[in-house]
DOKOLFI-627007 format. One record per residue (C-alpha): residue number from 1; residue in one letter; x, y, z. Coordinates in Angstrom, 3 decimals. Example, Ala and Ser with C-alpha at 12.3 -4.5 7.8 and 13.67 -1.06 7.14 Angstrom:
<sites>
<site nr="1" rest="A" x="12.300" y="-4.500" z="7.800"/>
<site nr="2" rest="S" x="13.670" y="-1.060" z="7.140"/>
</sites>
This chain:
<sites>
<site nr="1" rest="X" x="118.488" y="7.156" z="39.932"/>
<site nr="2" rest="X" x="119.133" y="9.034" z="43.249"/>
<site nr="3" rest="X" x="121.295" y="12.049" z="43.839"/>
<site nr="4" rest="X" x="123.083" y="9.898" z="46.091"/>
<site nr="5" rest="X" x="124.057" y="7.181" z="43.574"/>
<site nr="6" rest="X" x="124.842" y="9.924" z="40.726"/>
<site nr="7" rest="X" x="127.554" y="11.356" z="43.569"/>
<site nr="8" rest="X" x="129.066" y="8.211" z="44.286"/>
<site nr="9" rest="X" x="129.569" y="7.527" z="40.994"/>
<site nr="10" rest="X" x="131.526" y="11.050" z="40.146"/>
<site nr="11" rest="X" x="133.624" y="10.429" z="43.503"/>
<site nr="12" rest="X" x="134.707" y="7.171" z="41.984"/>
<site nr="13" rest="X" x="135.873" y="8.617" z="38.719"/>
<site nr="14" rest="X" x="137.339" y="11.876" z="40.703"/>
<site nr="15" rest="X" x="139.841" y="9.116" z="42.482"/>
<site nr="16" rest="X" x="140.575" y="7.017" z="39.429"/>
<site nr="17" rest="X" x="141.067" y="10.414" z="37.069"/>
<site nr="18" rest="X" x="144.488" y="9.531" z="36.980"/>
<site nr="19" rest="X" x="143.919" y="6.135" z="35.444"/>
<site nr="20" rest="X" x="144.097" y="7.509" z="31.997"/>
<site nr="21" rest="X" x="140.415" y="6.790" z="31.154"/>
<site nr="22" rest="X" x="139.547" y="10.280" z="31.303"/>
<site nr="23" rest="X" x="137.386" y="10.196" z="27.900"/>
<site nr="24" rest="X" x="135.449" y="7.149" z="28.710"/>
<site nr="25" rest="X" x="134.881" y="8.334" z="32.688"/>
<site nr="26" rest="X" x="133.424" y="12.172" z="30.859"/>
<site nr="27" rest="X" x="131.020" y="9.600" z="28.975"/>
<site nr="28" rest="X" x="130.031" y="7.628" z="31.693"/>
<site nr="29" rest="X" x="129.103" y="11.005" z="33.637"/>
<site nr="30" rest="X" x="127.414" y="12.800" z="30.783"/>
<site nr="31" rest="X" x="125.151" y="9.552" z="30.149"/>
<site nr="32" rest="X" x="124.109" y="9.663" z="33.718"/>
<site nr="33" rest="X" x="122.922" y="12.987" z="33.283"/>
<site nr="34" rest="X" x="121.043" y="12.221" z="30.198"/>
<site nr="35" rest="X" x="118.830" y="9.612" z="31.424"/>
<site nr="36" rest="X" x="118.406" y="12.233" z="35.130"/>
<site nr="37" rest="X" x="117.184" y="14.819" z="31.906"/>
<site nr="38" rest="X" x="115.165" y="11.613" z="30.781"/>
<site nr="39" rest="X" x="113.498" y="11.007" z="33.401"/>
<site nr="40" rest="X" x="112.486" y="14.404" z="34.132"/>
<site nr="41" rest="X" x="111.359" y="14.937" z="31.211"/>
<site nr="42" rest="X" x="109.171" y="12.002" z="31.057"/>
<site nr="43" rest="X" x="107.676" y="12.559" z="34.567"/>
<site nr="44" rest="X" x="106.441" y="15.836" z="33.724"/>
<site nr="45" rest="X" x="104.957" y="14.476" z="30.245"/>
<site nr="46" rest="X" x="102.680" y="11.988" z="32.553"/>
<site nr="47" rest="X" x="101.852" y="14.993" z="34.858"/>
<site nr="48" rest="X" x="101.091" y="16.806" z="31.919"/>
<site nr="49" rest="X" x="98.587" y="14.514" z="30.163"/>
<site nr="50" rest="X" x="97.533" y="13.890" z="33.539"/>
<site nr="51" rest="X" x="96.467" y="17.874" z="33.694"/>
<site nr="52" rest="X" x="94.938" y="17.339" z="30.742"/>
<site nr="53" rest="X" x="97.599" y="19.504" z="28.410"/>
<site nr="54" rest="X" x="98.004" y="16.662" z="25.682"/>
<site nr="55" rest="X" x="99.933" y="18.973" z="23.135"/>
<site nr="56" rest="X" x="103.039" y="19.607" z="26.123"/>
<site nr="57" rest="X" x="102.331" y="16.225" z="26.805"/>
<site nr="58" rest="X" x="103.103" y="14.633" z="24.172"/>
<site nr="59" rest="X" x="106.274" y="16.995" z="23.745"/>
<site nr="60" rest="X" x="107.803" y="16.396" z="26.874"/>
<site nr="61" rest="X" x="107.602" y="12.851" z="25.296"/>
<site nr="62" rest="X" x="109.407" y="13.270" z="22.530"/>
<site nr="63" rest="X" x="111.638" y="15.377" z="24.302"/>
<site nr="64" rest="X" x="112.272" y="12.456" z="26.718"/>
<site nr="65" rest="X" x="113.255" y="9.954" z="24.027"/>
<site nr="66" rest="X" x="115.154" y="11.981" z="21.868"/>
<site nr="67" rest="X" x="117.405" y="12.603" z="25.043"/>
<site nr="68" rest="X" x="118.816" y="9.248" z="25.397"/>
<site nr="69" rest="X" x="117.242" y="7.161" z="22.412"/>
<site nr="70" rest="X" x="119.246" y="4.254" z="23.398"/>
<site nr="71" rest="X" x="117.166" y="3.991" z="26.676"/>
<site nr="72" rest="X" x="114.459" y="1.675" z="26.988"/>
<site nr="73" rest="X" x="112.228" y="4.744" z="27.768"/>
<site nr="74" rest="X" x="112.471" y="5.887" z="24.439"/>
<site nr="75" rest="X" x="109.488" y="3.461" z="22.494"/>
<site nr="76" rest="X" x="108.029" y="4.088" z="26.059"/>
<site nr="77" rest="X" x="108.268" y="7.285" z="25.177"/>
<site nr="78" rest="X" x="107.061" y="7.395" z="21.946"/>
<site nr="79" rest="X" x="103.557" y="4.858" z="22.900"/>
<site nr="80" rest="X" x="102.898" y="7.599" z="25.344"/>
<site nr="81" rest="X" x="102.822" y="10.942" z="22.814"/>
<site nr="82" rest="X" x="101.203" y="8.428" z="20.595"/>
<site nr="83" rest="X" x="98.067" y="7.727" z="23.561"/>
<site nr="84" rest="X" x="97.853" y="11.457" z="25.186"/>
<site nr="85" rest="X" x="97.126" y="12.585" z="21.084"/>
<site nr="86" rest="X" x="94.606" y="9.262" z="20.590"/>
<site nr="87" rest="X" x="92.920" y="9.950" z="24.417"/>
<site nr="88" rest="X" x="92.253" y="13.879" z="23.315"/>
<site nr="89" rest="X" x="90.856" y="12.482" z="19.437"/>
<site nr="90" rest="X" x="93.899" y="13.857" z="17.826"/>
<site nr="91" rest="X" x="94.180" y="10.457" z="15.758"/>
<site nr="92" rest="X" x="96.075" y="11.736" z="13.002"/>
<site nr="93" rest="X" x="98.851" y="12.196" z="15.426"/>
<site nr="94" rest="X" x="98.448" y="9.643" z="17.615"/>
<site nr="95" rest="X" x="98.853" y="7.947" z="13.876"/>
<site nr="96" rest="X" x="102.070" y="9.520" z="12.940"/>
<site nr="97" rest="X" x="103.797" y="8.481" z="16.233"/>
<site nr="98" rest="X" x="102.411" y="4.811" z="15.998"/>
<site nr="99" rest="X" x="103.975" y="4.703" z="12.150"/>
<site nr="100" rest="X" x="107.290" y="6.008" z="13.372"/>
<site nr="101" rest="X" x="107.163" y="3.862" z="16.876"/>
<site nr="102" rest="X" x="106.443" y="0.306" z="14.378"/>
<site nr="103" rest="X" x="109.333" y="1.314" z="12.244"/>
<site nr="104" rest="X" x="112.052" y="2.746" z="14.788"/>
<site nr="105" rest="X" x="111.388" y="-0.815" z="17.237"/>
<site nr="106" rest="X" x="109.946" y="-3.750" z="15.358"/>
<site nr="107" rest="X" x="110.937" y="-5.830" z="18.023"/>
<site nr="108" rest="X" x="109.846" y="-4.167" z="21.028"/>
<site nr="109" rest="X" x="107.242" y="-6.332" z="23.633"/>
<site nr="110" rest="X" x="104.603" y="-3.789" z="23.023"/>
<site nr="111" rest="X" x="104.409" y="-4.294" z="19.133"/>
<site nr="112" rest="X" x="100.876" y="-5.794" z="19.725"/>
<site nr="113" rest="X" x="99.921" y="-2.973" z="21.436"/>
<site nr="114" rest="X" x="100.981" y="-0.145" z="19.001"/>
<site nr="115" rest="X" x="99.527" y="-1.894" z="16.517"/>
<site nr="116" rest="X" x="96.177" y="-2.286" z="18.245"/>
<site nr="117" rest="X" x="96.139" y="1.683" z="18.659"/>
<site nr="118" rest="X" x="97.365" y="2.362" z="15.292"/>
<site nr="119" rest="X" x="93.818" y="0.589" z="14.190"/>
<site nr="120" rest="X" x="91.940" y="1.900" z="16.839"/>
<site nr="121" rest="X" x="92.881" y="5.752" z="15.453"/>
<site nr="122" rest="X" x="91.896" y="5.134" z="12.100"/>
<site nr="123" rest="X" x="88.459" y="3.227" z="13.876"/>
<site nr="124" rest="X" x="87.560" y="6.371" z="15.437"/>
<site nr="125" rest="X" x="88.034" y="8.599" z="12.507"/>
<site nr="126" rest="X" x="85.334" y="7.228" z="10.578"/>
<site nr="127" rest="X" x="82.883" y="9.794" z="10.391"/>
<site nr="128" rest="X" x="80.690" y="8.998" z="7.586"/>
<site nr="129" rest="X" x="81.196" y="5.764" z="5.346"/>
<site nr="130" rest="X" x="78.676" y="6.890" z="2.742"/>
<site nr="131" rest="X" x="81.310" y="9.947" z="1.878"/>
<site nr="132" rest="X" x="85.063" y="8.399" z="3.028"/>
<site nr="133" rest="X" x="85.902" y="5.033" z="2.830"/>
<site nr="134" rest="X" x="90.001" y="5.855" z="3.426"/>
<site nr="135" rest="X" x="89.407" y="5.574" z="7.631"/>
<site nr="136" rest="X" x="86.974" y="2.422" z="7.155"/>
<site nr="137" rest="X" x="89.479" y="0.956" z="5.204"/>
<site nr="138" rest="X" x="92.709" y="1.720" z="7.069"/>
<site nr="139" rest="X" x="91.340" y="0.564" z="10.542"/>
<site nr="140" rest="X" x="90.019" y="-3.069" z="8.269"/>
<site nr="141" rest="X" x="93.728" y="-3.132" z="7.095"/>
<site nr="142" rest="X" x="94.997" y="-2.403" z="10.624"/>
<site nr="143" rest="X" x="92.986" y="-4.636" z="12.480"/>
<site nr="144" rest="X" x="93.410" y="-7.464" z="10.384"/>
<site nr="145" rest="X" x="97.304" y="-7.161" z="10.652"/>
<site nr="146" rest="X" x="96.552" y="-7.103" z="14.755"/>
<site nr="147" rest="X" x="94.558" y="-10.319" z="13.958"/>
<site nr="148" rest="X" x="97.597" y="-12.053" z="11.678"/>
<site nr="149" rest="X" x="100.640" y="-10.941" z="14.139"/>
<site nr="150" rest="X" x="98.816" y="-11.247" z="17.476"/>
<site nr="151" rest="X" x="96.547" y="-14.153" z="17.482"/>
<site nr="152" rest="X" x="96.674" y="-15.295" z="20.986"/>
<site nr="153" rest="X" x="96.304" y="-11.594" z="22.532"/>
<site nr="154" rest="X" x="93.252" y="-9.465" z="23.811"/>
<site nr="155" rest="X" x="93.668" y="-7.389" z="21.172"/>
<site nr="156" rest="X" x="93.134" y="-10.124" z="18.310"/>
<site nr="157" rest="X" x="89.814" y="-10.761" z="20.372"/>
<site nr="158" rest="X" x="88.994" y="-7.008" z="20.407"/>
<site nr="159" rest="X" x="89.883" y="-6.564" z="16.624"/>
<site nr="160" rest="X" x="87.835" y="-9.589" z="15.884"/>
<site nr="161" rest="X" x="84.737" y="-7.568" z="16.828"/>
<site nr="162" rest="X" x="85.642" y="-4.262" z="15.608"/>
<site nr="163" rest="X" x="86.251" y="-6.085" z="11.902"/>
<site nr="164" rest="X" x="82.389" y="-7.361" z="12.531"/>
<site nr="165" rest="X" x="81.401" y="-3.746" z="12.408"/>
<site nr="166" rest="X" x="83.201" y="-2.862" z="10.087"/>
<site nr="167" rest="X" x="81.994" y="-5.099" z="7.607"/>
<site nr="168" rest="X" x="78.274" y="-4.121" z="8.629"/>
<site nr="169" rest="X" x="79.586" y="-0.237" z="7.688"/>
<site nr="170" rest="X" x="80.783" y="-1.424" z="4.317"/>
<site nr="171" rest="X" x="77.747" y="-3.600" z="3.440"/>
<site nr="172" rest="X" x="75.634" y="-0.362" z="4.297"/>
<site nr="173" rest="X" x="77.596" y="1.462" z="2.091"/>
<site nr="174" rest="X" x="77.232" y="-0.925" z="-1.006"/>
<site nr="175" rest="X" x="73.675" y="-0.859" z="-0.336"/>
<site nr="176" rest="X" x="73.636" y="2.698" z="-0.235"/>
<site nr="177" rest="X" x="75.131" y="2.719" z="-3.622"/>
<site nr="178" rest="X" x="73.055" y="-0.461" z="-5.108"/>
<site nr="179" rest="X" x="69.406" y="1.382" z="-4.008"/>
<site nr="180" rest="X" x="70.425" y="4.213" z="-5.588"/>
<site nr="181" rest="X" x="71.061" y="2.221" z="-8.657"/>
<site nr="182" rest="X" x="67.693" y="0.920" z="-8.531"/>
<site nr="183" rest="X" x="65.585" y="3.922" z="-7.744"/>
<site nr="184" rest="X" x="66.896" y="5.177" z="-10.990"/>
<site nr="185" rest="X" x="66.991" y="1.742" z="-12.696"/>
<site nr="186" rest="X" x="70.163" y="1.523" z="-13.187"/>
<site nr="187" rest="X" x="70.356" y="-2.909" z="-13.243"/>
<site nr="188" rest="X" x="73.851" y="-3.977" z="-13.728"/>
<site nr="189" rest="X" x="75.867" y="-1.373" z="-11.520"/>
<site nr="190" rest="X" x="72.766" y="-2.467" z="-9.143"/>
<site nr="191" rest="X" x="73.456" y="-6.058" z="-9.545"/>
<site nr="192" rest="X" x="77.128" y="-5.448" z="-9.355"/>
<site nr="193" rest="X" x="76.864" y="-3.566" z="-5.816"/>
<site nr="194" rest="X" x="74.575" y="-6.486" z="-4.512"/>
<site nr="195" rest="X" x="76.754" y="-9.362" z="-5.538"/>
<site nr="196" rest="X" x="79.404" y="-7.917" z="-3.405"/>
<site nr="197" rest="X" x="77.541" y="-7.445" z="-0.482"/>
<site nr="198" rest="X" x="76.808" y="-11.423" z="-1.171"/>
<site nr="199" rest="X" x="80.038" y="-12.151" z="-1.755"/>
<site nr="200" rest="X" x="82.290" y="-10.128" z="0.776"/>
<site nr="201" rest="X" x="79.624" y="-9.565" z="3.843"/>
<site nr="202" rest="X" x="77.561" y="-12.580" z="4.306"/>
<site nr="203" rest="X" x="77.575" y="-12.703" z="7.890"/>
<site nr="204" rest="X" x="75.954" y="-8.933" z="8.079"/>
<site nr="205" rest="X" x="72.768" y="-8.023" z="9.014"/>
<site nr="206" rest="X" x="72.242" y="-6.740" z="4.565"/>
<site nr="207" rest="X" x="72.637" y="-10.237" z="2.919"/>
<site nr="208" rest="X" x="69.208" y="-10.803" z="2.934"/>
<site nr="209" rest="X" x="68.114" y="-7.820" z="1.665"/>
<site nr="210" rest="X" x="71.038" y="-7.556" z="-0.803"/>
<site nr="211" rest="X" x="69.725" y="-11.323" z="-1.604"/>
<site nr="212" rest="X" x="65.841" y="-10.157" z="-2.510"/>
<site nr="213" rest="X" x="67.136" y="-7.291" z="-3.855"/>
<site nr="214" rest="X" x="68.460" y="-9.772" z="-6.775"/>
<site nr="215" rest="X" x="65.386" y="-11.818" z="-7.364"/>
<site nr="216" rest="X" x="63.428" y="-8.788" z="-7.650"/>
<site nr="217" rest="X" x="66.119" y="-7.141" z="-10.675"/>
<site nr="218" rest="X" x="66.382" y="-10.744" z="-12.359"/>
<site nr="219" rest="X" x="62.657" y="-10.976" z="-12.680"/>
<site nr="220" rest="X" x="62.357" y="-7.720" z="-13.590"/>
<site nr="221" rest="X" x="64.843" y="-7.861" z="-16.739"/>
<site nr="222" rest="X" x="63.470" y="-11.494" z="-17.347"/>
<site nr="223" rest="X" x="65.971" y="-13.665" z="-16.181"/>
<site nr="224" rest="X" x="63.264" y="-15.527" z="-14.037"/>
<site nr="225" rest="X" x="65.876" y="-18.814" z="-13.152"/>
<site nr="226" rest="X" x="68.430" y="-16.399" z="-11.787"/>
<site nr="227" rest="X" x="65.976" y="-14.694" z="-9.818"/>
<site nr="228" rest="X" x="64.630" y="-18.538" z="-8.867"/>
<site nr="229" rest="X" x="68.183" y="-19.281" z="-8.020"/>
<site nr="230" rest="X" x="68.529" y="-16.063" z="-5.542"/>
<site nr="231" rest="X" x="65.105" y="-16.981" z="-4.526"/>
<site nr="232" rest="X" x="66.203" y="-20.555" z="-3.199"/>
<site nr="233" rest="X" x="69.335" y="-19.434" z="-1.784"/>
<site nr="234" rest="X" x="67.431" y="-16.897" z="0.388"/>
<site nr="235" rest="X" x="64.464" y="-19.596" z="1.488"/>
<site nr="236" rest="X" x="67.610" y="-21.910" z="2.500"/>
<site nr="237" rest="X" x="69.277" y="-19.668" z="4.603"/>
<site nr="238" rest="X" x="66.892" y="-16.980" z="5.900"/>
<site nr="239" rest="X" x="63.384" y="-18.806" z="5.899"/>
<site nr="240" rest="X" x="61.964" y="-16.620" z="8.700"/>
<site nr="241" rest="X" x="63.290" y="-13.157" z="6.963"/>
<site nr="242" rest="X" x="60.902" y="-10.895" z="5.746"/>
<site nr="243" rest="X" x="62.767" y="-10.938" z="2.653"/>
<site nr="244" rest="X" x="62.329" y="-13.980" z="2.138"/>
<site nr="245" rest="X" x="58.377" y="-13.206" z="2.021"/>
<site nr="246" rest="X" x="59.317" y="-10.330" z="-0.258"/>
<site nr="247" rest="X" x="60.774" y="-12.163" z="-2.678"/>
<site nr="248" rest="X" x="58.094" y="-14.916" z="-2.568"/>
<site nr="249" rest="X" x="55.675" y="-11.843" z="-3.582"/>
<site nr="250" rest="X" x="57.809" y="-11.340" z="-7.178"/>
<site nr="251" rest="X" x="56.317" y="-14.396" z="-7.875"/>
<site nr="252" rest="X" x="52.997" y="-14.245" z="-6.546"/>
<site nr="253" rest="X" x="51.694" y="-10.925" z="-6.466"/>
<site nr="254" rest="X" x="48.806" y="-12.047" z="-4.722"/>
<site nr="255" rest="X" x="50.400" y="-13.120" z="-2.013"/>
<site nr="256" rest="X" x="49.890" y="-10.642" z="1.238"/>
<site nr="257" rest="X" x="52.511" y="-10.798" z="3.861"/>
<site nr="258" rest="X" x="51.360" y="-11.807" z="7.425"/>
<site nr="259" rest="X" x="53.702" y="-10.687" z="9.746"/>
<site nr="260" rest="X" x="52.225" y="-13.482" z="12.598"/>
<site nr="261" rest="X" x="53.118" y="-16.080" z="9.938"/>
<site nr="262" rest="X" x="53.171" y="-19.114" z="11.962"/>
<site nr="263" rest="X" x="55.541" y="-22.084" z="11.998"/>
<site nr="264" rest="X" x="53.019" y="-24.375" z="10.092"/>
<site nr="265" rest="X" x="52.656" y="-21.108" z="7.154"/>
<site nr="266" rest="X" x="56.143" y="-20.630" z="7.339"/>
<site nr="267" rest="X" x="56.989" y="-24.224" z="6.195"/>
<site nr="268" rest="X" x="54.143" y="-23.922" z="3.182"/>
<site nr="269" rest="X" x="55.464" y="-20.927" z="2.466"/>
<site nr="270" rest="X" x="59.378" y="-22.368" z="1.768"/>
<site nr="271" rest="X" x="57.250" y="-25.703" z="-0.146"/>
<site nr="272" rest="X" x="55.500" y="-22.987" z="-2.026"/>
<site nr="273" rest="X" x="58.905" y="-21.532" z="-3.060"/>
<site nr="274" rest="X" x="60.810" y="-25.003" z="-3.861"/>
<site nr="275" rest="X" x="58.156" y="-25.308" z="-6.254"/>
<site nr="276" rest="X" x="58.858" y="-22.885" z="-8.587"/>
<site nr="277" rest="X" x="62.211" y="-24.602" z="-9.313"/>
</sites>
């Protein structure tokens, strides 16, 4: 709001201050000034995270909507502590203000977006799924919620693809755990860890393995149709995997793995397989 505007508003309530509305002309005034303080205060919170300063940033932010937290600048507010913290990797922060933003204005128009963010900070804190799952499975959490309230956005699309990774990172982790079961022949928390890789992250690159990984245990312990069983279900789906040779080696040792195998081999090769069932 101009100076100009502010000024004609005071004159107006100088020439009616006899109307007996005194009170409710004072509030009129002192609101005024608040969202003048408002705005100030959120200019120099964009100049700030423009300068780079994220920390004064984000408290001119605050500092902005706690001022008049009536105003629509206030979630404004709050999104834009939340993003100079998330730009400058402080997601923790950027975190806190996304939690409080989602419960202070569950109806606001840029829900989707805070959301979105909120998944996106605990994405980029994953530093090392072998060690902390907690990020890995916040952002999953986050970004399926993006996925269930926003459908028809961008960021459902986006989220889409980041839950794709993040299913590759968990799979890697229970394989992680599951070769480490086998190196010291450990079979049933082995078996256990591979069955959920099966189970929960079929479309990632470690179902195959996870797969031959279960016909070679079975045979091992002796349960020679469950390892037939895995056997099949990997010729079926993966014929051209090297696994799949792998496991065709559990049953014939002999058998040496050409890596040129051609169409023609590849197709004696699943026959081969079929036949021990």
């Amino acid at each position: 709001m101009s100076n100009l505007k502010k000024y004609l508003i005071i004159f107006f309530l100088f020439l009616s201050s006899c109307s007996g509305n005194s009170e409710k002309e004072i509030s009129i005034i002192e609101e005024e000034d608040l969202d003048l303080q408002m705005i100030a205060a959120y200019r120099e919170g964009v100049k700030a995270l423009e300068d780079g300063d994220v920390y004064y940033a984000a408290k001119k932010f605050n500092e902005a909507e706690l001022l008049y937290p009536q105003s629509h600048w206030a979630p404004k507010s709050i999104l834009m502590a939340s993003f100079a913290f998330y730009m400058q990797a402080y997601y923790k922060n950027a975190a806190e203000e996304l939690d409080r933003f989602i419960k202070k204005y569950p109806n606001d128009k840029n829900l989707d977006y805070a959301y979105y963010l909120l998944a996106m900070c605990h994405y980029e804190s994953i530093v090392d799924e072998k060690k902390d799952l907690k990020p890995l499975l916040q952002a999953r959490d986050s970004f399926h919620l993006v996925i269930e309230k926003f459908p028809l956005t961008d960021f459902a699309i986006d989220a889409k693809y980041k839950l794709g990774l993040i299913n590759d990172l968990l799979a890697a982790k229970e394989m992680y755990i599951a070769r480490h079961y086998i190196k010291k022949e450990k079979w049933i928390p082995a078996i256990n860890r591979l069955k959920i890789v099966v189970g929960n992250y079929d479309t990632t690159v470690y179902i195959e393995e996870a797969l031959h990984r279960l016909v070679e245990i079975h045979y091992r312990i002796g349960l020679v149709n469950e390892a037939k069983m895995y056997a099949n279900t990997l010729g079926y789906n993966y014929l051209s995997s090297k696994w799949y040779k792998e496991s065709y080696r559990v049953f014939n040792k002999d058998y040496k793995i050409d890596r040129n195998t051609s169409k023609k081999e590849k197709k004696k090769l699943r026959d081969r397989i079929k036949s021990f069932f």
